[in-house]
N, C-alpha and C positions, 0 to 999 in steps of 0.2 A: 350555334357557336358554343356557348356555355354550356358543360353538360352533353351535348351532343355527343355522338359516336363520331363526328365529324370537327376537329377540334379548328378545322383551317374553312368552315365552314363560312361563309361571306354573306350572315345572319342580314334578315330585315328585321329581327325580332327585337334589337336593343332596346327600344322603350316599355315592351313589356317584361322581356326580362329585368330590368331594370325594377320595374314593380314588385315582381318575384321574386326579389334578392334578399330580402328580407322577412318573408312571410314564413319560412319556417325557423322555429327558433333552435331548434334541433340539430340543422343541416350548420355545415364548416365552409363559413363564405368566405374565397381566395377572388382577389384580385392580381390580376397578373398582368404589369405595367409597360408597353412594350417602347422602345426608342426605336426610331430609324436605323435601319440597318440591323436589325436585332436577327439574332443568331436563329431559324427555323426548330433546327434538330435539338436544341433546349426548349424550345416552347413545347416540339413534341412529347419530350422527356418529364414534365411537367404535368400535361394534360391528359398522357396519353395512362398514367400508373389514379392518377387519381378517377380518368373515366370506365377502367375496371375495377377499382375499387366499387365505385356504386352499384355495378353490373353483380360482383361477387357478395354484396351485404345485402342485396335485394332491397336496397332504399339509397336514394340520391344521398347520401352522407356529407359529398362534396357540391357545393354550384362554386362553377370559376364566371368570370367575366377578364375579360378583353378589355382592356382602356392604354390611350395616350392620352398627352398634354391636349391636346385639342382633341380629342378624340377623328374619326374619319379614318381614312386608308393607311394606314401604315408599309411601308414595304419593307421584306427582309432581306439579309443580303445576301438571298437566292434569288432575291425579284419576285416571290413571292407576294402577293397584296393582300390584308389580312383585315375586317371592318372594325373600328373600336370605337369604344364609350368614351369620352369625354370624363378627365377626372372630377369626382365627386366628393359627397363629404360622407359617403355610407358606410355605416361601420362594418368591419371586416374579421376575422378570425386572423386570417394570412394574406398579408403583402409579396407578389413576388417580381423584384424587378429585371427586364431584359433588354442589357444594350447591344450598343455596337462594338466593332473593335477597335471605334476612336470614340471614347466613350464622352471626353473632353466636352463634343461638339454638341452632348445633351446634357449637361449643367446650365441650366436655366429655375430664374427665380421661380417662376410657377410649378414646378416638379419638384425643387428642392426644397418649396415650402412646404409643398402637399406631404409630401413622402415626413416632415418634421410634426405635420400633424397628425399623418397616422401613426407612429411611432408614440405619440403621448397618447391613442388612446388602447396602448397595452396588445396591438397586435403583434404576431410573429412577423418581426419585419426580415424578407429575404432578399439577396441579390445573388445572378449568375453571372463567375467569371468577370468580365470588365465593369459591370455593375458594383461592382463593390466601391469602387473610384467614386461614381455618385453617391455612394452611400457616406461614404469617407466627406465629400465637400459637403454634405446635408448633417455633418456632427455625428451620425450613428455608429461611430466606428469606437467611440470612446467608451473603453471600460466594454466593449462585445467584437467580438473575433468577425472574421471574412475571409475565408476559405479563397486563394486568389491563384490565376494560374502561375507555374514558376518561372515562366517567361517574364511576367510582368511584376512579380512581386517585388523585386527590386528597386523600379521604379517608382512604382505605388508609396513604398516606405519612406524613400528620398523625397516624393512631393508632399505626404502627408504622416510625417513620422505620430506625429501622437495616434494614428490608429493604427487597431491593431490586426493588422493582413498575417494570414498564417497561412502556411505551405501546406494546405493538405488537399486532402478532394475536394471534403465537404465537411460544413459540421453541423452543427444543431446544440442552439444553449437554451434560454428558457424565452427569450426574446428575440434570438436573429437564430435564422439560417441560412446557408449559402454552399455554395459550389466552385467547383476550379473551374465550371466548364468541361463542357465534352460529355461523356456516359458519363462521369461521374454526378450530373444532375438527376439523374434516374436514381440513384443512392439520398441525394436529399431529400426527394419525396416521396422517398420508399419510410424515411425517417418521420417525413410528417404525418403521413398514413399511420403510422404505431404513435404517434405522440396522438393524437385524434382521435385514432379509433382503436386499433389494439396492433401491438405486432404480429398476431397472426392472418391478420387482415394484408396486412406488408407483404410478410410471405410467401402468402396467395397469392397476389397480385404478381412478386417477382417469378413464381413459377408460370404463372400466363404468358406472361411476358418471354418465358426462359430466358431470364436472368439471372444470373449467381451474384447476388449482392456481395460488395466489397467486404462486409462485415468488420470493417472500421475503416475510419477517415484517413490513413497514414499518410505520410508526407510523399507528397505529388514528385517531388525530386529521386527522393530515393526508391522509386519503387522498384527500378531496375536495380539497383545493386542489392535492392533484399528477397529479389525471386532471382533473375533470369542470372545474376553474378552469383548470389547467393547458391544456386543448386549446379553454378562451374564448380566456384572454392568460397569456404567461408571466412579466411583470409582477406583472399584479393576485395573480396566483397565489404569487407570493412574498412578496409583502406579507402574501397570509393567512397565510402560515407563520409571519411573522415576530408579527403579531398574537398568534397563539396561543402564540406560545412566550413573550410578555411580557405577558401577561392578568395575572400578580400586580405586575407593573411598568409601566405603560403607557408608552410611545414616543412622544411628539409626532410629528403625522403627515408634520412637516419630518425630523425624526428616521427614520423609515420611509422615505419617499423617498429621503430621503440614501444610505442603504443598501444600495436596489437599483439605485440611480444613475439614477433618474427624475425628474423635476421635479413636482413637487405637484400643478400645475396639469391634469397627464395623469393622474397619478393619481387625481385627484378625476375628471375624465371617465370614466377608466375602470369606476369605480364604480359613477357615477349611469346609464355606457349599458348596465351588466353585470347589475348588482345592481339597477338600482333606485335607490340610494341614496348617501349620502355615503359616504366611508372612514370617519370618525369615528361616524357610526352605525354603521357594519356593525360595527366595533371596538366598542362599545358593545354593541351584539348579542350579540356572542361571549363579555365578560364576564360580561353576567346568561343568559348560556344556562351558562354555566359553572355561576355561582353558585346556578342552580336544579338542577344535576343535583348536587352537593355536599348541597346540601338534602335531598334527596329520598335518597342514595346513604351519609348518613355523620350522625354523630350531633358533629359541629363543631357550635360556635355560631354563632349567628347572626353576630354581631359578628366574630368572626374568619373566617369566609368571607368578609364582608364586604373585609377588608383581601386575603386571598388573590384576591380577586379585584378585585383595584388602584381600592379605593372607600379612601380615608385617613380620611372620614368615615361615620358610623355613619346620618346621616341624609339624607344624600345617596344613601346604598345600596336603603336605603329608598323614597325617594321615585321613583327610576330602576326601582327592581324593580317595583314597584307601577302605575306607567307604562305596564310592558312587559307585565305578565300581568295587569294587574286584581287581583292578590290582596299583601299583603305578604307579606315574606322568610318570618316566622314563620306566616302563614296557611298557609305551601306545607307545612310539617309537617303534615299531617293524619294523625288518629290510625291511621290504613289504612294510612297508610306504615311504622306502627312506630319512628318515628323522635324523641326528645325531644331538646328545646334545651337544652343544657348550659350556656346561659349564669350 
């Protein structure tokens, strides 16, 4: 398991590795913390950049370990069965935790005490994508960043505004690191690889891999309007940034133009010959694409998505959502998601 070339390896070894975890004082010991339901293709992303690291240094630099709350089988939510350690009090280099995508259902005293005491003793504590929610209800979120998807970041802020969730891939401070989720996890421990051992060890690694690292964390939201809009027109492309970043306050589209010092009139061509469509739809668009990933990502009300996503009226929101997907606000809660209206 740990260290292996086989990272989904279903180990009889935990008790000696476990001995082995701290016998070299040189090697960079990761614990990587997994919940029910934990995401496969982030563990791989995790284990699979640090077990060529060792491969390319010619010396085990990294040992990971596998552990839950009770340690024993874990499954992920590929169905995947995975063996783990039992959490401990063993001192670590790096924390990395992996949830599910109802992260809610592993907030439990015994992990969020654990993860409170690693955290005091000075490790890089990380979480992927829905994990940051745990990190958030364990205090870690205060005064350090958590890289969260932009699906859910909305929701994350409304249940735990004093921390502080940011929209990017990934990031890395001198204490936490984290990821949106998705490839972008292979970028975070492409980062921990160069904070550990050097960035050109990173680089190696992402050339094994053929990978073209992100070479910066940018915001998870906008990445389409600063490539794929961006290399249509660098206009229209600023307009969606501006879009997205006043979805809770909407801009009159005189107001927008003004801004990026375009006249309306190109603006609106721009649109109908790019997109298809008006500015005002497209803007339109991006609200209820908001407000149904809020739905689907977080247990807000109805009503109050509604207004986070610059509807002032309660049945106006309504009749717009309904419009765009065939289903009302409150139909998109379907019991599969897990998710009830707290109105």
């Amino acid at each position: 398991m740990a260290g292996s070339a086989n990272a989904f390896d279903d180990s009889q070894r935990l008790l000696d590795e476990n001995q082995l975890f701290n016998s070299n004082p040189f090697m960079i010991q990761v614990d990587i913390v997994l919940t029910d339901n934990f995401p496969a293709l982030s563990l791989t992303l995790v284990t699979e950049p640090l077990r060529v690291a060792n491969r390319e240094s010619l010396d085990q630099r990294f040992h990971w370990r596998l552990l839950s709350v009770a340690g024993g089988k874990i499954r992920s939510s590929s169905g995947l069965e995975i063996e783990t350690a039992p959490l401990d009090a063993a001192r670590v280099e790096v924390v990395v935790l992996l949830s599910s995508y109802q992260p809610e259902a592993a907030i439990e005293a015994r992990l969020i005490n654990w993860l409170k005491r690693r955290a005091h003793t000075n490790a890089v504590m990380g979480c992927v994508d829905t994990a940051a929610l745990i990190f958030a209800a364990a205090g870690l979120l205060r005064g350090h960043r958590a890289a969260v998807h932009f699906e859910a970041i909305e929701g994350y802020r409304e249940s735990f505004p004093e921390a502080a969730f940011v929209d990017r891939l990934f990031d890395l401070s001198e204490r936490r690191c984290s990821s949106a989720g998705g490839v972008a996890t292979i970028d975070m421990t492409l980062a921990l690889i160069a904070r550990f051992v050097d960035p050109q060890l990173a680089a190696r690694v992402a050339e094994i891999l053929t990978y073209r690292p992100l070479g910066e964390a940018g915001d998870a939201r906008n990445i389409a309007a600063r490539t794929a809009l961006m290399r249509v027109d660098r206009d229209m492309a600023r307009a969606v940034d501006l879009m997205i970043a006043t979805i809770d306050a909407p801009v009159p589209l005189a107001g927008i133009a003004a801004q990026i010092d375009v006249p309306v009139w190109k603006l609106d061509r721009l649109f109908r010959r790019h997109l298809q469509q008006s500015p005002g739809r497209y803007y339109l668009s991006l609200r209820l694409d908001r407000a149904r990933d809020l739905l689907r990502n977080s247990h807000i009300s109805v009503a109050r998505i509604g207004s986070m996503c610059g509807f002032e009226n309660p049945e106006t929101f309504s009749r717009a959502y309904r419009r765009r997907f065939g289903v009302t606000a409150k139909g998109e809660r379907l019991p599969s998601n897990g998710k009830a209206d707290t109105v």
